[in-house]
Backbone as ProteinMPNN parsed JSONL, in Angstrom:
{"seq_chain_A": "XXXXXXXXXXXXXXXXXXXXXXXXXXXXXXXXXXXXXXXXXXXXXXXXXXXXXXXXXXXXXXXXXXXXXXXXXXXXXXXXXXXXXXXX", "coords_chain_A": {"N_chain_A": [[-6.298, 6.7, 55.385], [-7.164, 7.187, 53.001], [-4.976, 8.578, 51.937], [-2.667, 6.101, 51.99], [-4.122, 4.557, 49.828], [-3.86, 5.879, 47.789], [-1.36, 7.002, 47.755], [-0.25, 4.299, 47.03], [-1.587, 3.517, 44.683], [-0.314, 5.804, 42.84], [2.12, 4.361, 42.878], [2.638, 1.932, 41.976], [0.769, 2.316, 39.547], [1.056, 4.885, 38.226], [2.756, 7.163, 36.494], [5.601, 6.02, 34.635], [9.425, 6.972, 34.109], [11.306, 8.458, 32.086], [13.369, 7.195, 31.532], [12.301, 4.578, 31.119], [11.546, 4.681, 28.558], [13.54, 3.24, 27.037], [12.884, 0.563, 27.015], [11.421, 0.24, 25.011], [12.624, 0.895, 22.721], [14.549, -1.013, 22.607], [13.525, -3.413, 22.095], [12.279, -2.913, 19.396], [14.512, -2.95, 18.723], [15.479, -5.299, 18.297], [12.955, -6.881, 16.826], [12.805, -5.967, 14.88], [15.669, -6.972, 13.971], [14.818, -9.651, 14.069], [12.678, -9.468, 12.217], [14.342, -9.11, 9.359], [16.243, -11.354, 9.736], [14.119, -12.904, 9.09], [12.792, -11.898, 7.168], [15.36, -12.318, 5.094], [15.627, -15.493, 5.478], [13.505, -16.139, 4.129], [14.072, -14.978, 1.643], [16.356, -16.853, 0.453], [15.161, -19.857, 0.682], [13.106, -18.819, -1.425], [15.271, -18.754, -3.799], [16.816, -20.923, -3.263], [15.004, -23.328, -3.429], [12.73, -22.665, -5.67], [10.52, -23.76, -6.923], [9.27, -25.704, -5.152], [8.666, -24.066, -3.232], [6.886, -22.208, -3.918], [4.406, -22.574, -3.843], [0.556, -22.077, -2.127], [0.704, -22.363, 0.443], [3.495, -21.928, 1.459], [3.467, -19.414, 0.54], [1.466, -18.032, 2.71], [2.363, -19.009, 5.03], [4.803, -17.524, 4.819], [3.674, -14.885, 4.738], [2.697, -14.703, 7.152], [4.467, -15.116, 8.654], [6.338, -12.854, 8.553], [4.816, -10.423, 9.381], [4.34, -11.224, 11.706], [6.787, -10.454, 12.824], [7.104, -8.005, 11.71], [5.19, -5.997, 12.982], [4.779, -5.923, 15.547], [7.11, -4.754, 15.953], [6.839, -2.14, 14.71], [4.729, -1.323, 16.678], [6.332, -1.184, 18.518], [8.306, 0.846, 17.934], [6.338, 2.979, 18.153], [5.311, 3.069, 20.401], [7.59, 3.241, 21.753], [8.305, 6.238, 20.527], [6.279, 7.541, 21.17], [6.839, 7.48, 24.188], [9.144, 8.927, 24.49], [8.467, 11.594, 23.412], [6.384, 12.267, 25.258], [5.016, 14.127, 28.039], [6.498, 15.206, 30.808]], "CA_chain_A": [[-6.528, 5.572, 54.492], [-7.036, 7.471, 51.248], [-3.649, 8.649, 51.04], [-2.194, 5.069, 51.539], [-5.03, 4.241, 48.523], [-3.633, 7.177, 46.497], [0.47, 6.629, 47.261], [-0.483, 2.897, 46.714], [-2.158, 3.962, 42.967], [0.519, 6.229, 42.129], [3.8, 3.811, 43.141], [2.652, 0.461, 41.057], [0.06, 2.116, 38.255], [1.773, 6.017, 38.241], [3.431, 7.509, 35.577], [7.223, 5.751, 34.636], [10.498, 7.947, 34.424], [11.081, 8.605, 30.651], [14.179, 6.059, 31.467], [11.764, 3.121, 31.067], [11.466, 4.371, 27.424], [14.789, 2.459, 26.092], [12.678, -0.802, 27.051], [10.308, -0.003, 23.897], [13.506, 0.881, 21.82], [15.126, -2.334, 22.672], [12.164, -4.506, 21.657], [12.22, -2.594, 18.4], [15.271, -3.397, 17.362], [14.932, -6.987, 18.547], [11.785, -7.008, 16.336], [13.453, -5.446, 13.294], [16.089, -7.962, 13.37], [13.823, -10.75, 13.76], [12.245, -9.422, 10.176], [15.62, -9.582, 8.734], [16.551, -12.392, 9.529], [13.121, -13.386, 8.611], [12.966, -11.964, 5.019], [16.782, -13.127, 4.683], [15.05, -16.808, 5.4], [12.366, -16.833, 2.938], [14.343, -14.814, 0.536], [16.893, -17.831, 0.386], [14.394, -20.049, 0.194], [12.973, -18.747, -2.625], [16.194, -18.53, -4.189], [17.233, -22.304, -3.217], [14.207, -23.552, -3.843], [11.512, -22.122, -6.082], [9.825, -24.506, -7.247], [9.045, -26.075, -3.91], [8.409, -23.032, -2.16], [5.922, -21.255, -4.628], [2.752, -22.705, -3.365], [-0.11, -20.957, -1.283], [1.279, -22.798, 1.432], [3.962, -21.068, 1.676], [3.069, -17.631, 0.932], [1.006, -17.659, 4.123], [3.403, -18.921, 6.5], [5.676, -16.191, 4.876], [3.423, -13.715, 5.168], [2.662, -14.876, 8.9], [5.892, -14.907, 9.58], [6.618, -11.649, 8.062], [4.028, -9.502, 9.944], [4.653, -11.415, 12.751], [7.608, -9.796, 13.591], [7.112, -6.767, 11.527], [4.099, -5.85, 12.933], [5.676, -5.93, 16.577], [8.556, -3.86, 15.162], [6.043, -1.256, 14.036], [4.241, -1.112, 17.505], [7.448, -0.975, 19.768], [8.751, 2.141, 17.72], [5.684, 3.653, 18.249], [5.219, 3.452, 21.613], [9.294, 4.231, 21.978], [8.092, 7.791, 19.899], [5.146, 8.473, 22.361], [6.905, 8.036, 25.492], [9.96, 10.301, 24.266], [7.525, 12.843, 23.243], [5.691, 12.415, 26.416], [5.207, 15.983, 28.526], [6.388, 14.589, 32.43]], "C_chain_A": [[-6.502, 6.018, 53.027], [-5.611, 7.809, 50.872], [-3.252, 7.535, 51.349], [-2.358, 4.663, 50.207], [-3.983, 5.051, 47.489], [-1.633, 7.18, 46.162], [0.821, 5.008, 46.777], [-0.671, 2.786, 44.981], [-0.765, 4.429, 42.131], [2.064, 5.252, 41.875], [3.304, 2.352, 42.125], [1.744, 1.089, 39.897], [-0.023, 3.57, 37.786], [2.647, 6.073, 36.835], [5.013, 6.687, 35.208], [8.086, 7.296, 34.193], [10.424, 7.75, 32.525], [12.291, 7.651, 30.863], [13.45, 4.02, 30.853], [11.628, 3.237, 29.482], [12.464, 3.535, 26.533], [14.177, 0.891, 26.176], [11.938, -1.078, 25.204], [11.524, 0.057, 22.379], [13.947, -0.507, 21.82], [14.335, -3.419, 21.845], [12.125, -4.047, 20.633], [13.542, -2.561, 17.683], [15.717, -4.754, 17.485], [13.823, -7.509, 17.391], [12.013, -6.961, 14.932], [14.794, -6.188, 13.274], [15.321, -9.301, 13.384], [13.377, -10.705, 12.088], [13.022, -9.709, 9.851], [15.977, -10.617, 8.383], [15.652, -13.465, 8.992], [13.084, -13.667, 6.982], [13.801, -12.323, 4.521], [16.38, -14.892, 4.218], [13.939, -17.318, 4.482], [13.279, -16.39, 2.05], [15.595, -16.46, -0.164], [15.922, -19.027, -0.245], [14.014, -20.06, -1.179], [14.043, -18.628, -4.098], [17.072, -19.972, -4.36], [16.396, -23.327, -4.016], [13.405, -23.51, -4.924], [10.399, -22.777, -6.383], [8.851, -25.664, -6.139], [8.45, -24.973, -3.143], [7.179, -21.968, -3.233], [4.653, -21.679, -4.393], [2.016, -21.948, -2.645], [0.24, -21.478, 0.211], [1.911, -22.254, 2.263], [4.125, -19.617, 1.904], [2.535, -17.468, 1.917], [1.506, -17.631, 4.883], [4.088, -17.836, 6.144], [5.305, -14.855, 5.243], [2.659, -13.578, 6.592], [3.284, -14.092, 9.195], [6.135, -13.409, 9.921], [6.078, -10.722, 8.835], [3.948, -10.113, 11.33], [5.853, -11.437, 13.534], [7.812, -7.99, 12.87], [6.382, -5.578, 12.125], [4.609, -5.215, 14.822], [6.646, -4.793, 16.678], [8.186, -2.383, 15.325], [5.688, -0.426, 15.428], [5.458, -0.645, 18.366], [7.782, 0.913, 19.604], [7.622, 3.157, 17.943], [5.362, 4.332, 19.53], [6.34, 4.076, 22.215], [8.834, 6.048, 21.407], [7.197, 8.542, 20.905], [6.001, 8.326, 23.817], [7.886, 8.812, 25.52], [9.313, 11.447, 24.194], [6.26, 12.85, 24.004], [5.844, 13.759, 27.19], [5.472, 14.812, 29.863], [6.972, 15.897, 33.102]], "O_chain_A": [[-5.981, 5.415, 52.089], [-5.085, 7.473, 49.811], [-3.53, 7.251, 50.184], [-1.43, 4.421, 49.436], [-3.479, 4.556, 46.482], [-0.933, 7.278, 45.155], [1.882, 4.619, 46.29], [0.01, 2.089, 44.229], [-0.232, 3.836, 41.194], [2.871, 5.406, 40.957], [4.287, 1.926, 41.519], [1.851, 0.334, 38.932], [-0.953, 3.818, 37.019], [3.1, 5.082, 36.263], [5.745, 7.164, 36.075], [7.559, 8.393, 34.011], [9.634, 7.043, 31.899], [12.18, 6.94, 29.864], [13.912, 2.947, 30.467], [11.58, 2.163, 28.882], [12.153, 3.207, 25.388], [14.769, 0.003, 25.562], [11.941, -2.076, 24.483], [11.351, -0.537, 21.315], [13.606, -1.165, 20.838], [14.833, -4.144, 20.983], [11.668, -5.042, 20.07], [13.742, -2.274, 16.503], [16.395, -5.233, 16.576], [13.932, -8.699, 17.097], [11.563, -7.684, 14.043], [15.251, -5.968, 12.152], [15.41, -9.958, 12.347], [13.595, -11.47, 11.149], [13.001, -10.938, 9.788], [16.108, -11.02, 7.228], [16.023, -14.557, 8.561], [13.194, -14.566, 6.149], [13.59, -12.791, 3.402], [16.652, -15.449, 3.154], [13.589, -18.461, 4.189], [13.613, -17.335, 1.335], [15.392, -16.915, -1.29], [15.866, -19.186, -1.464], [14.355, -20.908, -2.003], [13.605, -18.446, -5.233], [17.833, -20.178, -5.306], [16.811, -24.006, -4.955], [13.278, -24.666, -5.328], [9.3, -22.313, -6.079], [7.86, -26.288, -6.518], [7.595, -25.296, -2.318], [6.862, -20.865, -2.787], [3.746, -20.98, -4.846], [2.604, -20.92, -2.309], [-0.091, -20.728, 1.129], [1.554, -21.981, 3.409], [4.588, -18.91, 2.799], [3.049, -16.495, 2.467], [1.517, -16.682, 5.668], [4.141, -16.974, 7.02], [5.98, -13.967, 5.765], [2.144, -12.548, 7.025], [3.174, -12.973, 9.694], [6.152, -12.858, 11.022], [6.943, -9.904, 9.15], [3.42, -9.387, 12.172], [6.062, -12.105, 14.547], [8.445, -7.062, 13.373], [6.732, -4.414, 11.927], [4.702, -4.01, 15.053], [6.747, -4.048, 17.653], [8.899, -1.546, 15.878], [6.066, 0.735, 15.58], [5.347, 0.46, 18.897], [7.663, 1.835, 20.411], [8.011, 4.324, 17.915], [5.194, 5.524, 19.787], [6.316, 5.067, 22.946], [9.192, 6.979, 22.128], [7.289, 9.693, 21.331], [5.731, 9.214, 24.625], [7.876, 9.59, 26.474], [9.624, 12.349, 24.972], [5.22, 13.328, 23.553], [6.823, 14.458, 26.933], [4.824, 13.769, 29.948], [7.101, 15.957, 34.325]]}, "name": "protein", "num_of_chains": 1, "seq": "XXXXXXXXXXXXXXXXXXXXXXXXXXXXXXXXXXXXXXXXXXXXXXXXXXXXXXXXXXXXXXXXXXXXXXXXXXXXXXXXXXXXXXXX"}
């Protein structure tokens, strides 16, 4: 029974193959065009606009927005760096 328990542990909550690391890359550069296209979208904006778009209104959603895909971005590459430079 314990080794079922123990090949049971290791096969669903066990180490991954360092192959699973391209998932965290992927998502990081998914994340980092999201910004892009993000800051592309306010910078316009502010550029079409200004006068409309200079309230505190705005600055918040922008800087939502902004860190809500930068922020993401940040985390992915990080975790992509630790599981490359993982010992397996």
């Amino acid at each position: 029974m314990q080794n079922f328990l123990s090949n049971f542990l290791n096969n669903y909550f066990g180490a991954l193959s360092k192959d699973y690391c391209v998932y965290f890359y992927a998502l990081s550069i998914l994340f980092f065009i999201l910004f892009i296209i993000s800051s592309v979208s306010i910078g316009l904006s502010l550029i079409k606009k200004p006068s409309e778009v200079l309230d505190l209104k705005f600055l918040i959603k922008s800087t939502v927005v902004l860190s809500y895909t930068f922020i993401p971005y940040l985390v992915n590459r990080l975790l992509h760096t630790m599981c490359v430079n993982s010992v397996f």
